[in-house]
C-alpha positions as semicolon CSV with decimal commas, in nm:
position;residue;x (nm);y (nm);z (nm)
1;X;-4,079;-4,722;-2,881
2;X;-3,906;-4,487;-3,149
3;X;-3,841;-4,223;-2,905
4;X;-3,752;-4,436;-2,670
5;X;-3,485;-4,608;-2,910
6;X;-3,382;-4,268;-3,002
7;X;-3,273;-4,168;-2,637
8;X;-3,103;-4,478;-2,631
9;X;-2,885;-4,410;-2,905
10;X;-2,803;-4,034;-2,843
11;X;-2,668;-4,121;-2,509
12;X;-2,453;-4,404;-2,656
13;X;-2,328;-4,175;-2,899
14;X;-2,230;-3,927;-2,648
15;X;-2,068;-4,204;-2,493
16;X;-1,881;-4,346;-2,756
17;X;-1,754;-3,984;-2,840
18;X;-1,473;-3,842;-2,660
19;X;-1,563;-3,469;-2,478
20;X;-1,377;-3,238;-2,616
21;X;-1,158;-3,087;-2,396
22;X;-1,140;-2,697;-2,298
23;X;-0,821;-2,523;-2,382
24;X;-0,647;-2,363;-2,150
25;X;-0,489;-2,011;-2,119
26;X;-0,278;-1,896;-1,865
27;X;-0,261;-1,536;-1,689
28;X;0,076;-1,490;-1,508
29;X;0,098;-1,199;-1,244
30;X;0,414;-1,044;-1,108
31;X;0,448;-0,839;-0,816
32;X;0,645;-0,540;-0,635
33;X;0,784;-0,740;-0,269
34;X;0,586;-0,637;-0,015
35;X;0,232;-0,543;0,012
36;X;0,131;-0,626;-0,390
37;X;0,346;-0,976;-0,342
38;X;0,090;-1,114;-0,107
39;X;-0,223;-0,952;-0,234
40;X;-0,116;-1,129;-0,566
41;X;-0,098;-1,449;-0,339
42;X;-0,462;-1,379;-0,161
43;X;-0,628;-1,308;-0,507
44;X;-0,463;-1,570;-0,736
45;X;-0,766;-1,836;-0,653
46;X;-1,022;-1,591;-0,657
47;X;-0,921;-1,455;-1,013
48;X;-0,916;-1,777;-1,165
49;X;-1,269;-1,830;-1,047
50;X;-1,394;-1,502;-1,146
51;X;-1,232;-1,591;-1,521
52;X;-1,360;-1,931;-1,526
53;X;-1,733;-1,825;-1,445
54;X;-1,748;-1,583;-1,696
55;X;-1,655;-1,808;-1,981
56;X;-1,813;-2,113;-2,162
57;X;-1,716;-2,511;-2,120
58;X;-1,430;-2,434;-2,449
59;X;-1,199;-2,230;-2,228
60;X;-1,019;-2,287;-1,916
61;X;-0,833;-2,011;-1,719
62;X;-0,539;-2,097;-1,545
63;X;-0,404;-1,815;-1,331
64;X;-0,032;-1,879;-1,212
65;X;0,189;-1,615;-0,961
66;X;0,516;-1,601;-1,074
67;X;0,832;-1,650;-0,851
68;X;1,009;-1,334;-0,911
69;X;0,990;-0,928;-0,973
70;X;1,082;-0,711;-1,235
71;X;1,393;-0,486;-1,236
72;X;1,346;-0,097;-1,197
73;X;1,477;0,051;-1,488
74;X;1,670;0,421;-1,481
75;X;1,350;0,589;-1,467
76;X;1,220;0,464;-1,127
77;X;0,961;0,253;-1,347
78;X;0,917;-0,098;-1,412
79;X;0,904;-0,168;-1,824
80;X;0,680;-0,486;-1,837
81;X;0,675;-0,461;-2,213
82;X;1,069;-0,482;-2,234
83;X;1,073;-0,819;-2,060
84;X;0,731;-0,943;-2,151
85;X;0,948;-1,189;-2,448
86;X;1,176;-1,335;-2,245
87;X;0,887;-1,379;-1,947
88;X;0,647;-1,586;-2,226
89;X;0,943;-1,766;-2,318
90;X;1,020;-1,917;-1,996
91;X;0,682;-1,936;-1,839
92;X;0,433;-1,995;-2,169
93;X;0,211;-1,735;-2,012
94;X;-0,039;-1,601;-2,278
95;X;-0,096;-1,291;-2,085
96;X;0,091;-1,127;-1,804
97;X;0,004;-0,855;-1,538
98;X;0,248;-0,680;-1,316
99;X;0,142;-0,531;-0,938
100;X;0,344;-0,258;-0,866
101;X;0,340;-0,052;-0,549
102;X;0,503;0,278;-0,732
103;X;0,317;0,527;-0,873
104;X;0,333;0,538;-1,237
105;X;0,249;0,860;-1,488
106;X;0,101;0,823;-1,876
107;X;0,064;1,136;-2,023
108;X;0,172;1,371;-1,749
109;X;-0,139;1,239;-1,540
110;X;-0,112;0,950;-1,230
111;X;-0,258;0,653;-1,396
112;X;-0,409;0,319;-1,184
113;X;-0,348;0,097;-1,454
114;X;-0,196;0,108;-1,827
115;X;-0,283;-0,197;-2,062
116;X;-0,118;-0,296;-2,397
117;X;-0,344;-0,516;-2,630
118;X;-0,015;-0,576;-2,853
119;X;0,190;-0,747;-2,584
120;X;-0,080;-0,909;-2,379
121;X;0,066;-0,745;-2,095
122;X;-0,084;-0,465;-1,826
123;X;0,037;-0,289;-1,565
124;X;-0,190;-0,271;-1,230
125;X;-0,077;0,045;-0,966
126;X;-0,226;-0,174;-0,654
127;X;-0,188;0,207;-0,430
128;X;-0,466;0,319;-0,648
129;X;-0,710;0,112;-0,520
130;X;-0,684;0,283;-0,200
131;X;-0,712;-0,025;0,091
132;X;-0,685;-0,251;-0,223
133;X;-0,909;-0,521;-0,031
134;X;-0,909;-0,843;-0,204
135;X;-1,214;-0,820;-0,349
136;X;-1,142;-0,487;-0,503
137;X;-0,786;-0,599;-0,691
138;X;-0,990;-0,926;-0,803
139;X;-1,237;-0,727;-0,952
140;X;-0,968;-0,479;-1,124
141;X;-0,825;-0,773;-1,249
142;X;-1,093;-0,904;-1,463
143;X;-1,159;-0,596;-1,614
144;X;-0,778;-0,585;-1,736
145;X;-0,810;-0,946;-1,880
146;X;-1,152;-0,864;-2,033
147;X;-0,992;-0,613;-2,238
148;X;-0,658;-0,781;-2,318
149;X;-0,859;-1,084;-2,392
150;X;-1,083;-0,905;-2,644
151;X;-1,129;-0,636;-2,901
152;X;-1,421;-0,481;-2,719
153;X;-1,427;-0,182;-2,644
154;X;-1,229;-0,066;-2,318
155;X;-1,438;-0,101;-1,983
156;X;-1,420;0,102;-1,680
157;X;-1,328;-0,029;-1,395
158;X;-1,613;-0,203;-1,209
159;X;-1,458;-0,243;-0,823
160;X;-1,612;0,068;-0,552
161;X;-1,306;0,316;-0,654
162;X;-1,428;0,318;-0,972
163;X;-1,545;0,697;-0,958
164;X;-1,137;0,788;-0,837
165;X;-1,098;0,679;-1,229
166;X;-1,117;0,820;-1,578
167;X;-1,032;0,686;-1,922
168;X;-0,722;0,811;-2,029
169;X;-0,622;0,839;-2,434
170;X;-0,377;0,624;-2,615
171;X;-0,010;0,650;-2,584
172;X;0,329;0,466;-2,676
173;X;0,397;0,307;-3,037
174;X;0,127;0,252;-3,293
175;X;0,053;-0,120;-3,390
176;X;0,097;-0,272;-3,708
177;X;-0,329;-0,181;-3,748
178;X;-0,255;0,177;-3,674
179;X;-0,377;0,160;-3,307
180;X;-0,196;0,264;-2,998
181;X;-0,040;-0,036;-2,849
182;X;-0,091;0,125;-2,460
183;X;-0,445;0,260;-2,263
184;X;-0,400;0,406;-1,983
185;X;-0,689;0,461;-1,679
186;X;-0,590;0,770;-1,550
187;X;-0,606;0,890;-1,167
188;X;-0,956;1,144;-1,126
189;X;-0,906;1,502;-0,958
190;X;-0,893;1,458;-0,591
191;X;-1,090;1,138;-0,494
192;X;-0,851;0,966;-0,701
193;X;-0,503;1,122;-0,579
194;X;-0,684;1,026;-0,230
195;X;-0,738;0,658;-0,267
196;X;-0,321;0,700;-0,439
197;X;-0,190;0,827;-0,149
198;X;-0,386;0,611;0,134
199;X;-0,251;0,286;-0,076
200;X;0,067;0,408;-0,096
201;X;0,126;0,455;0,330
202;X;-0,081;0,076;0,346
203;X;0,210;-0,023;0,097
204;X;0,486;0,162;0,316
205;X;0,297;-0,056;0,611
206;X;0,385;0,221;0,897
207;X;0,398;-0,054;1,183
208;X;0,700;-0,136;1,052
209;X;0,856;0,162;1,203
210;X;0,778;0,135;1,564
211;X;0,997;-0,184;1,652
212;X;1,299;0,040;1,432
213;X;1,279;0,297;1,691
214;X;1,448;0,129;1,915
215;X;1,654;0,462;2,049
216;X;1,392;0,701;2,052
217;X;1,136;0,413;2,246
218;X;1,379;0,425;2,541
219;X;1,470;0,793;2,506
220;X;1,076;0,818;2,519
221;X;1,005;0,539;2,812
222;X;1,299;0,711;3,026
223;X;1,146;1,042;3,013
224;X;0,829;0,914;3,081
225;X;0,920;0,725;3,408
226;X;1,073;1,027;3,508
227;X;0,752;1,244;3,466
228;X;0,545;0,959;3,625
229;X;0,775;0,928;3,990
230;X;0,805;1,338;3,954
231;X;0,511;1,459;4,238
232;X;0,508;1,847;4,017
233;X;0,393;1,612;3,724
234;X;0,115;1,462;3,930
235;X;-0,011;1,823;4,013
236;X;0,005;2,003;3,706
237;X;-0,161;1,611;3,543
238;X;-0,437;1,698;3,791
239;X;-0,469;2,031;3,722
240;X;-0,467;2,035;3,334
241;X;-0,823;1,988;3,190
242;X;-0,844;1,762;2,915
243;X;-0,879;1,935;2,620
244;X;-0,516;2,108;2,748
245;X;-0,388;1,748;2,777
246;X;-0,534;1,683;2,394
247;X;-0,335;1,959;2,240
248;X;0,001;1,817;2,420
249;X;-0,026;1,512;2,290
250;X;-0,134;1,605;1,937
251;X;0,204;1,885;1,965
252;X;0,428;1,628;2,114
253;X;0,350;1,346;1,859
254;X;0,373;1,609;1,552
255;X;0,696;1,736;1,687
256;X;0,830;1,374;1,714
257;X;0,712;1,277;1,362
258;X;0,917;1,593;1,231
259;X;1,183;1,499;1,378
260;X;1,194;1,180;1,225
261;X;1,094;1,271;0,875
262;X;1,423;1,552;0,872
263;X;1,686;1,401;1,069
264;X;1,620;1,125;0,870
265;X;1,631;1,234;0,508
266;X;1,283;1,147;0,468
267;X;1,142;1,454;0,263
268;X;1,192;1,416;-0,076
269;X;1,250;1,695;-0,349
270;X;1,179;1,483;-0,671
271;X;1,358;1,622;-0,982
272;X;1,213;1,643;-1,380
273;X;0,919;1,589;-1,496
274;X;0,611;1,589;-1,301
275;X;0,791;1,779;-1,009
276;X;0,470;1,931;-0,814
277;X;0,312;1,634;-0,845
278;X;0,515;1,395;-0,706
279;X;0,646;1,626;-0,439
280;X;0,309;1,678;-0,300
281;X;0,194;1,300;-0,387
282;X;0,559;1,106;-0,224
283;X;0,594;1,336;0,054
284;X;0,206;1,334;0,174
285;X;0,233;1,003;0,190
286;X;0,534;0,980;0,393
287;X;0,454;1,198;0,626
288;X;0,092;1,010;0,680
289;X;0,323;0,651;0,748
290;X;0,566;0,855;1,006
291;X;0,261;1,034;1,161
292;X;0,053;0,711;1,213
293;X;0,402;0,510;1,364
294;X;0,491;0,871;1,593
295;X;0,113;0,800;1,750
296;X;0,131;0,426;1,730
297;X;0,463;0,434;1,947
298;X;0,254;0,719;2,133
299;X;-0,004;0,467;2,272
300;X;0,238;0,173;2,338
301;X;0,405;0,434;2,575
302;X;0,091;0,534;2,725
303;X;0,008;0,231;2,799
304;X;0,336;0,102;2,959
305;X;0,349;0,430;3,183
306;X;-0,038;0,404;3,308
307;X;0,037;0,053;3,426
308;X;0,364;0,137;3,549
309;X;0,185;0,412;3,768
310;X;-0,093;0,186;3,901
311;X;0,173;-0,049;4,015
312;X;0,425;0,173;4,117
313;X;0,225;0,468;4,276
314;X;-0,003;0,369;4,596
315;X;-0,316;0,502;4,580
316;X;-0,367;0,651;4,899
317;X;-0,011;0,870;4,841
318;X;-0,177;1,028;4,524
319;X;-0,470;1,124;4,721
320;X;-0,227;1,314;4,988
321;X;-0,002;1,489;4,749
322;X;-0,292;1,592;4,465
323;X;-0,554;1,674;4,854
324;X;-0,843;1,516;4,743
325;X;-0,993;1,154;4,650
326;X;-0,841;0,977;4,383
327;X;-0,958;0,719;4,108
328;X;-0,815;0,595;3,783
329;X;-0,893;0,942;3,580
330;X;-0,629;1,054;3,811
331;X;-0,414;0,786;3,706
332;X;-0,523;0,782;3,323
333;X;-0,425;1,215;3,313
334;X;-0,067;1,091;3,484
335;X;0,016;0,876;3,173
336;X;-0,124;1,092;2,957
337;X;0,102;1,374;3,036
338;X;0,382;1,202;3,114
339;X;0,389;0,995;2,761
340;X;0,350;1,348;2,592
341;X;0,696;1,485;2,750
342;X;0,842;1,111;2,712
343;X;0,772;1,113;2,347
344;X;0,970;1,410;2,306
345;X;1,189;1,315;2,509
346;X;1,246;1,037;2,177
347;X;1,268;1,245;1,978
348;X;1,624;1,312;2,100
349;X;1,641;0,950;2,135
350;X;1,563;0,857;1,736
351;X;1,899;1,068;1,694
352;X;2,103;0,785;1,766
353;X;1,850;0,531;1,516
354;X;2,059;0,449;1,208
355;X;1,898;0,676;0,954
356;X;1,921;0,381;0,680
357;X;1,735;0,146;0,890
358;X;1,465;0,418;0,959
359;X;1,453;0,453;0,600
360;X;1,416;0,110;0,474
361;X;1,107;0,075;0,776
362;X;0,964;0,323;0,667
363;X;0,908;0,256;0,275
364;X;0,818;-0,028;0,074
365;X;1,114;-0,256;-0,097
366;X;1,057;-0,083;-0,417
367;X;0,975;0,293;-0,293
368;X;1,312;0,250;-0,071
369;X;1,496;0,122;-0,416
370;X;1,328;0,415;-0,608
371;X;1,421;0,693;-0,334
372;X;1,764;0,584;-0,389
373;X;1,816;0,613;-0,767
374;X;2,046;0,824;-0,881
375;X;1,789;1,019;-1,132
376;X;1,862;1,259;-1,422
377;X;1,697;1,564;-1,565
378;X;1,386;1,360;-1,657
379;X;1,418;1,121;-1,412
380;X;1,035;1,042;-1,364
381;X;0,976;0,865;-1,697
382;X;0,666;0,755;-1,869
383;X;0,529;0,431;-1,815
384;X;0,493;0,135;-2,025
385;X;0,241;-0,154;-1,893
């Protein structure tokens, strides 16, 4: 009966008593337009769930994505810590994290994230995790709020890039405790620079280009027709073996993409600090996003012209000019040659593409904005999370 009577009371003490409830803190993330703008959208629910497990019944995370993006300053960069005031002021965000799509540099080295315990603030380069799948960034995430949330000692990153990383030092201004306010997670040797650069032509999103060509697509469709309805085309299709018809095409769409990247200003020859390293890191990328549209428009074409020839082209009028039985490989060589010469034949046709247009298609918002700075001596900068 006493334990019984016991029970009895405990429960209508815990009913009597009011739960306590768990305070909340808030994680705001900004984010570069483009690419990091709606991987910030995709993750926002998962984050808050990863936080939320990890914690005990006192604490609630509440993850919000804020309606704007950050400025670039002179430098090319975006300074999170300069407007980190003003953003906790009008959101009441304990902690914020920017996603930016530019590569950033802390201590003369490529860096995938930089972190400042003193502001509550960190800066996430979402190119550095390479395909940046969702799962990836959410992970990346938590290990940025476990350190700003803590005085633990920093953590590696825990997502499957994290052998592109290394631990960086300390830079920027000391704290009032002598520490350095910024960490940075720099970029490792080449498996690192790798994942960079393959995030960097995902954020530049190279299917953007193709509907931009508008010119060079019917420069390119014109001269394929041509080679299609020409009967010495048909022959020297036939004849060609196929490792010969390989080599055209991989000539034909390499001599298109150079064409686009220099008639249209696309090379860049970065200035100040960090010079080799961001003229092999910008332009590898660029040429990567032109290459992959040149071949994309490549097999749109082939595929127009080998349905144009099936419909256009009787079969038993291929099989008297080429003297011998026909099928589709006869067919499938025709397009294949003649969408090698048409895409050269756009080449001459991208001439008459607005070069600004090509431009802004062919980099992100914020890689088209930086591109277009007017940059000093030092124009690189060093970043600040």
């Amino acid at each position: 009966m006493a334990a019984a009577a016991e029970k009895y009371h405990a429960a209508l003490r815990r009913s009597i008593i009011p739960k306590q409830q768990p305070a909340v803190r808030t994680v705001g993330m900004l984010a570069d337009p483009g690419i990091a703008q709606v991987l910030a959208g995709k993750v926002r629910e998962r984050f808050e769930n990863a936080l939320n497990s990890e914690e005990e019944d006192q604490v609630r995370w509440s993850v919000k994505v804020g309606p704007l993006t950050l400025p670039l300053d002179d430098s090319g960069q975006v300074m999170l810590n300069k407007h980190v005031g003003a953003l906790r002021e009008k959101f009441g965000w304990e902690y914020i994290i920017y996603l930016t799509d530019i590569p950033q540099y802390g201590q003369g080295k490529p860096v995938g994230r930089s972190i400042s315990q003193l502001h509550g603030a960190a800066t996430l380069v979402v190119p550095s995790l390479g395909m940046a799948r969702p799962r990836n960034l959410t992970n990346s995430l938590v290990d940025i709020m476990g350190e700003l949330s803590s005085d633990r000692k920093p953590m590696m990153p825990t997502s499957l890039s994290a052998r592109a990383f290394s631990v960086s030092g300390s830079l920027d201004e000391p704290s009032e405790d002598g520490r350095s306010s910024t960490r940075y997670v720099s970029l490792k040797g080449l498996r690192g620079r790798i994942f960079l650069v393959c995030g960097m032509v995902r954020s530049n999103r190279p299917w953007r280009l193709v509907p931009q060509l508008s010119s060079a697509l019917a420069g390119a469709a014109a001269t394929g027709a041509f080679g299609v309805f020409y009967t010495s085309i048909w022959s020297m299709a036939d004849y060609l073996s196929s490792l010969r018809l390989a080599l055209i095409t991989v000539v034909s769409i390499l001599l298109f993409g150079l064409w686009l990247l220099f008639h249209n200003r696309l090379w860049e020859r970065p200035r100040g600090k960090h010079y080799r390293e961001r003229l092999v890191l910008y332009n590898t990328s660029t040429v990567l996003t032109v290459m992959l549209a040149a071949a994309a428009m490549y097999l749109l074409l082939f595929v127009a012209l080998l349905l144009g020839s099936l419909v256009v082209i009787d079969h038993g009028f291929l099989a008297y000019q080429l003297r011998h039985p026909v099928g589709f490989a006869e067919y499938f060589n025709l397009a294949w040659l003649a969408a090698s010469l048409g895409t050269l034949g756009g080449a001459i046709g991208s001439s008459f593409d607005q070069v600004e247009s090509i431009q802004q298609a062919t980099f992100s918002q914020r890689e088209y904005e930086r591109r277009n700075m007017d940059f000093g001596v030092d124009g690189s900068g060093t970043q600040q999370p």
